[in-house]
DOVEX-612141 format. One line per field, with one value per residue (C-alpha): residue number from 0; residue in three letters; x, y, z. Coordinates in nm, 3 decimals. Each point is the difference from the previous one (the first is absolute). Last residue first. Layout:
<atoms>
k = c(NUM	...) $
r = c(ALA	...) $
east = c(X	...) $
north = c(Y	...) $
up = c(Z	...) $
</atoms>
This chain:
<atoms>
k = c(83	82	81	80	79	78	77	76	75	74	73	72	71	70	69	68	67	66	65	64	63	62	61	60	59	58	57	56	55	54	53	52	51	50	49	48	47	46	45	44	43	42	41	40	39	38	37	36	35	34	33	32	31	30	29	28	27	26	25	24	23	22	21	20	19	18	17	16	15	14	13	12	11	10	9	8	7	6	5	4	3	2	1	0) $
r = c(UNK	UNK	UNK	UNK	UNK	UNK	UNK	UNK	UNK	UNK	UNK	UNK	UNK	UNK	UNK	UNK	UNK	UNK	UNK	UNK	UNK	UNK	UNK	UNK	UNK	UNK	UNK	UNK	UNK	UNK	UNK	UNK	UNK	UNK	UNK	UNK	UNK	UNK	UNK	UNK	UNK	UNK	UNK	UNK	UNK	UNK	UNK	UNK	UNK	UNK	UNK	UNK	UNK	UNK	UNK	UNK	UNK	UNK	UNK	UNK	UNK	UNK	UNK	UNK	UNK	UNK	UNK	UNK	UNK	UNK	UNK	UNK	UNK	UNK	UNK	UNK	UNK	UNK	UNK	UNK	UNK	UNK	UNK	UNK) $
east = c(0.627	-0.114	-0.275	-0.175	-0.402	-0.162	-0.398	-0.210	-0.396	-0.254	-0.264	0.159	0.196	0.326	-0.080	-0.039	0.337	0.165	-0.113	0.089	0.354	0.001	-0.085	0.233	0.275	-0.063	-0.128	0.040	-0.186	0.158	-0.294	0.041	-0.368	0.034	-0.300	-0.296	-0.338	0.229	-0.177	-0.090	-0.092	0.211	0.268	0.060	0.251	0.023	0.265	-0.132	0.286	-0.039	0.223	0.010	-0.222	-0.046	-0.258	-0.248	0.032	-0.374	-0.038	0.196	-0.193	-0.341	0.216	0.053	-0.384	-0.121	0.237	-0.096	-0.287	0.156	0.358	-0.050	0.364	0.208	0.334	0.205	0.371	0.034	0.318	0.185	0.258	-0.205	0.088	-0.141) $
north = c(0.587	0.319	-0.092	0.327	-0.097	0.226	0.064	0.191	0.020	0.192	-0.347	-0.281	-0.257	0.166	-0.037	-0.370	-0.003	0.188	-0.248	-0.317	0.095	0.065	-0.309	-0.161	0.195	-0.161	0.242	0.395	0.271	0.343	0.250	0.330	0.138	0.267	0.253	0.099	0.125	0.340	0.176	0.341	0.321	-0.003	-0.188	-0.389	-0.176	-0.333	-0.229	-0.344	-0.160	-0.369	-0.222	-0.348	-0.135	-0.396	-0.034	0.251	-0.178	-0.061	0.329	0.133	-0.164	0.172	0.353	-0.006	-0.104	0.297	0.262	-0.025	0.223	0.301	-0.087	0.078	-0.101	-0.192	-0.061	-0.298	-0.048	-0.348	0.003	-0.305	-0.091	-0.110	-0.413	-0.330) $
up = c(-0.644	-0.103	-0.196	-0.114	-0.151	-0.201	0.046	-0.266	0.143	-0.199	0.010	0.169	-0.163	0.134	0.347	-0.047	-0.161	0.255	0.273	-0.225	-0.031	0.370	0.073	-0.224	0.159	0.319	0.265	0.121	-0.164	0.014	-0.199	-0.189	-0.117	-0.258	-0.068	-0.238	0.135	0.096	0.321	-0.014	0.149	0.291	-0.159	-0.099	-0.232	0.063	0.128	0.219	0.187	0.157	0.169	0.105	-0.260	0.003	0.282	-0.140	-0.325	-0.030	0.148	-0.309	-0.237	0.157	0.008	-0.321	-0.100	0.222	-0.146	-0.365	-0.066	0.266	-0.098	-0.340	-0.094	0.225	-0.021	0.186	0.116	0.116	0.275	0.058	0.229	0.263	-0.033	0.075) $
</atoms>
């Protein structure tokens, strides 16, 4: 099992597709060690895109499989970093 991986992920129309994200990623809640969400926001408005940085932690294989489910979601482009 190994933490060297990081699965950089962008989202685009958050508001539509933020529910199904966040269902694979509760699925995975025991996988991901770490999680960074990047979006521009203001006072007067909040981006509906962003960048989602996560540190999951498991067999490679696993993780393969995480960034390909996120990927077959609708306005979801996930790269994995294997730094192993």
């Amino acid at each position: 099992m190994s933490c060297y991986y990081v699965i950089g992920i962008r989202m685009d129309n958050r508001v539509s597709n933020a529910l199904k994200f966040q269902e694979v990623l509760t699925q995975n809640g025991c996988k991901i060690k770490t999680r960074l969400g990047l979006h521009e926001a203001s006072e007067d408005s909040c981006s509906n895109d962003g960048l989602i940085v996560l540190q999951p932690c498991g067999e490679k294989k696993d993780i393969e499989q995480l960034v390909e489910d996120l990927n077959n979601l609708k306005g979801i482009t996930a790269k994995l970093i294997d730094l192993n």
